[in-house]
LOGUMAR-963122 format. One line per 5 residues: number of its first residue (from 1); their letters; for each residue z, y, x of C-alpha. Coordinates in steps of 0.1 Angstrom, whole numbers, m for minus. Example, Ala and Ser with C-alpha at 12.3 -4.5 7.8 and 13.67 -1.06 7.14 Angstrom:
BEGIN
1	AS	78:m45:123  71:m11:137
This chain:
BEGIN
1	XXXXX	686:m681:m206  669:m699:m179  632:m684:m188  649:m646:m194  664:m649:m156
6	XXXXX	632:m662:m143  611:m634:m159  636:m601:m158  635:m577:m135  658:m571:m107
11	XXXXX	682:m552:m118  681:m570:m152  683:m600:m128  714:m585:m104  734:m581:m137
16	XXXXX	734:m614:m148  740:m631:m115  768:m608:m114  780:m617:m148  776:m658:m142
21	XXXXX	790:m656:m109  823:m642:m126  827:m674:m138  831:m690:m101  847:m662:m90
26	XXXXX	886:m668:m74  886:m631:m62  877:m596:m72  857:m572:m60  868:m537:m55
31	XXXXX	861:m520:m86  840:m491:m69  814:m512:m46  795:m493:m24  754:m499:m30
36	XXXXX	736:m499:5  705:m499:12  685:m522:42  644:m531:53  635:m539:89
41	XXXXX	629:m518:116  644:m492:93  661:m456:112  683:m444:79  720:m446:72
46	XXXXX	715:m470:43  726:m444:16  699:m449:m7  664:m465:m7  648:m436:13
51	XXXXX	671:m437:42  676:m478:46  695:m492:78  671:m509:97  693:m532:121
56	XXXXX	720:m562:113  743:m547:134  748:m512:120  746:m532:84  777:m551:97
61	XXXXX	793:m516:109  790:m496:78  798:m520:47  830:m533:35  842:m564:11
66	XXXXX	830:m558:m24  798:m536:m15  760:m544:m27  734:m547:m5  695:m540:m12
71	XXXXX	672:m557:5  642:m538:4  602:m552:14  595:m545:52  562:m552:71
76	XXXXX	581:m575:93  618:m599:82  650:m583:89  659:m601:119  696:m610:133
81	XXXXX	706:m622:100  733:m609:76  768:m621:79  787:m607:46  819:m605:39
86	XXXXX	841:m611:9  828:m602:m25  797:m588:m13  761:m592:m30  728:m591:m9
91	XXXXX	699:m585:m33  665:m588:m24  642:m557:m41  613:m579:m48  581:m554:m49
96	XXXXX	550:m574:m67  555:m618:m59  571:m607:m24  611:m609:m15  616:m593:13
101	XXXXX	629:m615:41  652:m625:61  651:m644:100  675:m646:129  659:m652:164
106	XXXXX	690:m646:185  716:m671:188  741:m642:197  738:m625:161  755:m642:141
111	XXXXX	746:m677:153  715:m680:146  719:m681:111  702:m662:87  729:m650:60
116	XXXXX	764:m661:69  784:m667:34  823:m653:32  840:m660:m5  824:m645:m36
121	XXXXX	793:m634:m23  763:m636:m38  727:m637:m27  699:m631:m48  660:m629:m43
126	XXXXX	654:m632:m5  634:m652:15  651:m665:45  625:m678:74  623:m693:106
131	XXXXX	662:m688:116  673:m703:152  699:m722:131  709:m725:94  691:m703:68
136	XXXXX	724:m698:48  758:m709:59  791:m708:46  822:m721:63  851:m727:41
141	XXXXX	841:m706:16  843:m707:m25  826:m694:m53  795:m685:m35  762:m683:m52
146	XXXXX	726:m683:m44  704:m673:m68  661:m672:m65  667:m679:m25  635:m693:m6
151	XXXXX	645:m709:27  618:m718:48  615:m734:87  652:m732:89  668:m747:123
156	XXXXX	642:m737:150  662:m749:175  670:m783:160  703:m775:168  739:m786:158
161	XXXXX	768:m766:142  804:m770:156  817:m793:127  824:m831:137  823:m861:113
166	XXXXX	836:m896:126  803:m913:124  774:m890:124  788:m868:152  783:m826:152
171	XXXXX	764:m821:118  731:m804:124  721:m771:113  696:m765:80  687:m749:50
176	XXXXX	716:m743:32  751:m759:47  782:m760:30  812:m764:53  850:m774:41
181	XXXXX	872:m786:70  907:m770:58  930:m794:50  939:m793:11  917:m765:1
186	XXXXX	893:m767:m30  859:m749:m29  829:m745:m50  797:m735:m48  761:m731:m70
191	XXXXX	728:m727:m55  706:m722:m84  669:m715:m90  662:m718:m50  639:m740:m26
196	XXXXX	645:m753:9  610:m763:24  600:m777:61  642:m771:73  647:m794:102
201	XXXXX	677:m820:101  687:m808:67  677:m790:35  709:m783:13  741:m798:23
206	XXXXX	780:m800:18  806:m815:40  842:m817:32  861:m825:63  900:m833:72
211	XXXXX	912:m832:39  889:m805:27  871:m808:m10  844:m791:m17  821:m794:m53
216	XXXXX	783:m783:m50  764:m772:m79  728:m775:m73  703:m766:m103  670:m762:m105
221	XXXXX	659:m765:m68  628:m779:m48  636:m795:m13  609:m807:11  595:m817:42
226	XXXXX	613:m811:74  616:m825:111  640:m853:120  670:m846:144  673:m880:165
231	XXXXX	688:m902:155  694:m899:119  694:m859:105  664:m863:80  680:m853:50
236	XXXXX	668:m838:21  697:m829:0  735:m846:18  771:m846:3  794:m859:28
241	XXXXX	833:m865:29  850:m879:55  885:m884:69  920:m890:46  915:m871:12
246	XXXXX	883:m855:21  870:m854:m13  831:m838:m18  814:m840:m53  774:m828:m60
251	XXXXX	761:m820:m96  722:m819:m90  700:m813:m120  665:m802:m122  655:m811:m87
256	XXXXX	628:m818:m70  632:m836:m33  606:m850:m13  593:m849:20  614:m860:47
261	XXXXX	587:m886:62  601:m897:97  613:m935:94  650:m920:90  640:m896:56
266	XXXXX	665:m894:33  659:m876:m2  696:m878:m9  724:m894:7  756:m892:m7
271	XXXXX	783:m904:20  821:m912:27  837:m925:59  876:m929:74  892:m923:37
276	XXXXX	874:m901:21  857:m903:m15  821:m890:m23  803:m886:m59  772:m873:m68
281	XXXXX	755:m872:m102  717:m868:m110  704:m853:m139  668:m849:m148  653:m849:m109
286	XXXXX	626:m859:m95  624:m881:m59  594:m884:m44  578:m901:m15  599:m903:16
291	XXXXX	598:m920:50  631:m943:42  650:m940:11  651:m922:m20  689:m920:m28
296	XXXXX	713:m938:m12  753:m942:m10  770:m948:19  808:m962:27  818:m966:66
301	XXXXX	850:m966:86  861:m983:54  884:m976:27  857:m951:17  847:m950:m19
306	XXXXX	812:m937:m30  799:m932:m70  764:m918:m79  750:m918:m115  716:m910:m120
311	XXXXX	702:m898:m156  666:m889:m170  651:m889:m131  627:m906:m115  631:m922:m81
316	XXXXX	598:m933:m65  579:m935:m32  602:m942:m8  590:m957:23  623:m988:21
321	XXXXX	646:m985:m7  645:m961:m39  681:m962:m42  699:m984:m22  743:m985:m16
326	XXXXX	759:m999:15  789:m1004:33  788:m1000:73  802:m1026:92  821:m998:119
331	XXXXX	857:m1005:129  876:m997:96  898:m965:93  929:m986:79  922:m1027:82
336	XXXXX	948:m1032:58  933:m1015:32  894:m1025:40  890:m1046:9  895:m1014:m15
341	XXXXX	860:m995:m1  842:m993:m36  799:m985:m40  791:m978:m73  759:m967:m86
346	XXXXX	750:m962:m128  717:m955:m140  701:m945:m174  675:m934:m190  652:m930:m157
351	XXXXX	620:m949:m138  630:m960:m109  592:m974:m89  565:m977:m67  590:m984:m31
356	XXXXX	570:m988:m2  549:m964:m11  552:m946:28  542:m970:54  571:m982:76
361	XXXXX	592:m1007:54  566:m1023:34  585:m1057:35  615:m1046:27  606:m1026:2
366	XXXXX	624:m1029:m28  638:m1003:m57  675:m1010:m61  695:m1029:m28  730:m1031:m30
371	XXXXX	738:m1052:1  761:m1044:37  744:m1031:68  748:m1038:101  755:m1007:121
376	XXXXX	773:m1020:151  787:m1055:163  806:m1075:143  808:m1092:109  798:m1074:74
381	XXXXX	826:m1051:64  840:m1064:32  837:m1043:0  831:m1039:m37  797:m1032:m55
386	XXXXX	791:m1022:m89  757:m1017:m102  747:m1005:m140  712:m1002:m152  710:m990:m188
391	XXXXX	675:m978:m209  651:m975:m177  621:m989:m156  621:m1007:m127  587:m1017:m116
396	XXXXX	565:m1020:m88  582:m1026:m57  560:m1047:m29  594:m1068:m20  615:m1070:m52
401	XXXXX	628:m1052:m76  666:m1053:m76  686:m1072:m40  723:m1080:m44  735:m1085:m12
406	XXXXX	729:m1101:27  723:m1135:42  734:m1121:76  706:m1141:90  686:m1112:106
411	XXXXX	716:m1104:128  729:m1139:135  763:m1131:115  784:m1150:84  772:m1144:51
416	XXXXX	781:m1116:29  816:m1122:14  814:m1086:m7  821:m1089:m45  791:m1076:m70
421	XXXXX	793:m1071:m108  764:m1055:m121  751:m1052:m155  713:m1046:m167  709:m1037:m202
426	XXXXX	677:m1026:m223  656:m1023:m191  622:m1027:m185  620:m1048:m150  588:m1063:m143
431	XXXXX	557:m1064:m113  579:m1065:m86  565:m1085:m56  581:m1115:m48  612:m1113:m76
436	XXXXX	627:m1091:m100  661:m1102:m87  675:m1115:m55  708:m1129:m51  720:m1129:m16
441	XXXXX	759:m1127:m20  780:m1156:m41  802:m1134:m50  779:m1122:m77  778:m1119:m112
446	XXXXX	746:m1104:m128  748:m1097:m166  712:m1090:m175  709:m1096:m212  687:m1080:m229
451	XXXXX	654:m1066:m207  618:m1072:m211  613:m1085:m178  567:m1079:m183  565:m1112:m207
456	XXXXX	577:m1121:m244  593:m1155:m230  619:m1134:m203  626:m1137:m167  607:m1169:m155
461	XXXXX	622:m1190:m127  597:m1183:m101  609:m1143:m102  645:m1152:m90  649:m1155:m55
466	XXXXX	682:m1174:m44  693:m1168:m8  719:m1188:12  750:m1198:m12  737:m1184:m40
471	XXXXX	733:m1201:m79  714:m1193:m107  748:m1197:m123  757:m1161:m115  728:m1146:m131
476	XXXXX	731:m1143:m170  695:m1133:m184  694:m1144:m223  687:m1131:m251  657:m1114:m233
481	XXXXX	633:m1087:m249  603:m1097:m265  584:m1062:m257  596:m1031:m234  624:m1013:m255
486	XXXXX	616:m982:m271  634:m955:m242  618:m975:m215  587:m975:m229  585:m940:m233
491	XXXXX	597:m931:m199  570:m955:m181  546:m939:m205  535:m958:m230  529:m952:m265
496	XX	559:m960:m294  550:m992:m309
């Protein structure tokens, strides 16, 4: 299916986006929709491809929920954006490799945004460039889908939507920002088979605030490059809940995210705050080099829970951590109920190497850290961290290959008292820098039977590091592999043996 989409023609194209997006759909479109007709600079009255509308506002003026709208190929972008409304489709007539485009210039018109979403619509085969703010938005909307969408130089301005989150502030503008703030309401989403490239702040992301939940299906895109927002909007692709039963969930597969290069890049960053839960899983992506860290979970204003699982990817180049979780030590939402803040990351089946790759964090570097962070003063907020490793590579890092944990030292604090349990099973775990593990936390318990840590005889003393109140005791790595098991091997690429 995947191949026939990419190669059909438009039409061919329009029909089964049409089809596939029934499946998301939670309202219907009239059952006679209205086919209109738009290019730039254009003097018709959009009633068929010889007599397009040429301006956003008269495009506004003369459809209505449920219509189609062809985007034909203009010498110049259709400027002032499109804002549609519910049920609509904007298609993009692509003529040749061109899809006729899309920008927004004017604050005024639709905020600065290139297409502003409403529920149902569709968008398909446009190229959406150099917008004053977001490329695409959608505000509380559901079963939305983007389809063959090329966002480029979104967020000109550098400039921040109206939406608030506890910790980060206003969230920035973007590529392609999903938006649930309504108390109680589900949404959902799919951006399929589209790229976000050079967007400052953000390239795709989803935020479920005050009790909003929001999924995001994201297949099949490419995200990278882009300009930092001080102090920390370099994001390729976010998920983000905060506040009491906020609840956001990603499914990414087939991705490719690189790019964000400042010393705050983020490829992903999967966050919860004040309450609020955040998932995200991972399926056969790609990370590349970045100016921080490659994915990474976040828990602040604690009890926040946060869950990724990563499968068949590769995580790689990041300038600090490849995938790192963490709990923020900001004043906690509800004290009573700090303890319950849960980090859990699970990966199979992928390569997870090179960190420190991107100058900046070369001694740090490391390609798993599961550890608290200081983020204001004040002791390390307590919390739980669970860490599986299953059928994968680990290798490379200049600093080590797996941290557990934080001595507290650097900031002149107590110890980390957070609990870890954390299991490595049929890995291969080997040339990284100073130690394959570090233990930083005593309450730790390491299960690593089982890996091929680069040597027939197993993990050798000198590759654990043991920090503050930490003992071997905790770490458990018998019954090691003599050689690199057979998925491991294959995915660091190697021959079978």
């Amino acid at each position: 299916m995947t191949s026939f989409i990419t190669s059909a023609k438009p039409i061919s194209r329009l029909l089964i986006f049409l089809m596939t997006s029934c499946l998301t759909a939670s309202t219907s479109a009239p059952a006679l929709a209205a086919v209109w007709f738009a290019r730039s600079k254009a003097t018709g009255d959009g009633m068929s491809g010889a007599s397009p509308i040429g301006s956003s506002a008269a495009l506004d003026a003369a459809t209505k929920p449920g219509d189609i709208i062809i985007l034909m190929p203009g010498e110049t972008p259709f400027d002032g954006g499109v804002a549609l409304k519910v049920g609509q489709t904007l298609m993009g007539l692509i003529e040749g490799d061109r899809k006729p485009s899309i920008t927004n210039t004017d604050g005024d018109q639709h905020g600065g945004n290139g297409v502003v979403l409403a529920d149902d619509s569709r968008v398909l085969d446009v190229r959406i460039e150099r917008t004053k703010a977001s490329g695409v938005l959608g505000v509380d909307v559901s079963g939305t889908s983007l389809l063959g969408v090329e966002v480029e130089d979104a967020n000109q301005s550098a400039g921040f939507t109206t939406a608030v989150t506890n910790v980060l502030g206003r969230i920035s503008h973007g590529g392609i920002l999903f938006i649930a703030a309504q108390p109680g309401k589900a949404v959902e989403n799919r951006v399929l088979h589209c790229t976000a490239t050079r967007a400052t702040g953000i390239g795709i992301g989803a935020f479920a605030l005050k009790g909003g939940r929001s999924r995001l299906v994201v297949s099949h895109i490419r995200v990278e490059g882009g300009a930092l927002i001080p102090p920390l909007f370099d994001i390729g692709v976010t998920a983000l809940a905060d506040g009491r039963s906020s609840e956001m969930s990603l499914e990414m597969a087939d991705a490719d995210v690189r790019g964000r290069l400042s010393p705050q890049g983020r490829n992903v960053l999967v966050f919860a705050s004040a309450e609020a839960k955040a998932k995200a899983r991972i399926e056969r992506s790609t990370m590349g080099e970045v100016g921080q860290d490659g994915v990474v979970a976040v828990a602040a204003r604690v009890p926040a829970t946060v869950a990724i699982e990563i499968r068949d990817s590769t995580i790689e180049k990041a300038g600090q951590m490849n995938i790192e979780g963490t709990i923020l030590n900001l004043p906690p939402s509800d004290p009573a109920r700090a303890h319950e803040s849960v980090v859990s990351i699970d990966v199979e089946g992928s390569i997870i190497r090179d960190v420190g790759f991107v100058d900046g964090f070369r001694g740090e570097a490391q390609n798993i850290w599961l550890a608290p962070t200081v983020f204001a003063p004040g002791p390390f907020a307590k919390g739980r961290y669970r860490l599986s490793v299953r059928n994968s590579v680990v290798e490379k890092a200049i600093k080590a290959g797996i941290g557990l944990g934080n001595t507290g030292s650097e900031f002149g604090i107590s110890s980390d008292e957070g609990e870890y349990q954390v299991r490595l099973r049929n890995n291969t775990i080997r040339d990284n820098g100073a130690s394959e593990i570090t233990i930083a936390a005593s309450r730790t318990h390491v299960d690593a039977r089982r890996n091929y840590w680069g040597i027939p005889t197993g993990l050798a003393k000198g590759r654990v590091v043991l920090l503050d109140k930490a003992d071997r005791s905790q770490l458990d790595a018998s019954q090691p592999l003599t050689r690199p098991s057979e998925g491991s091997r294959l995915r660091s690429g190697g021959p079978p043996e």
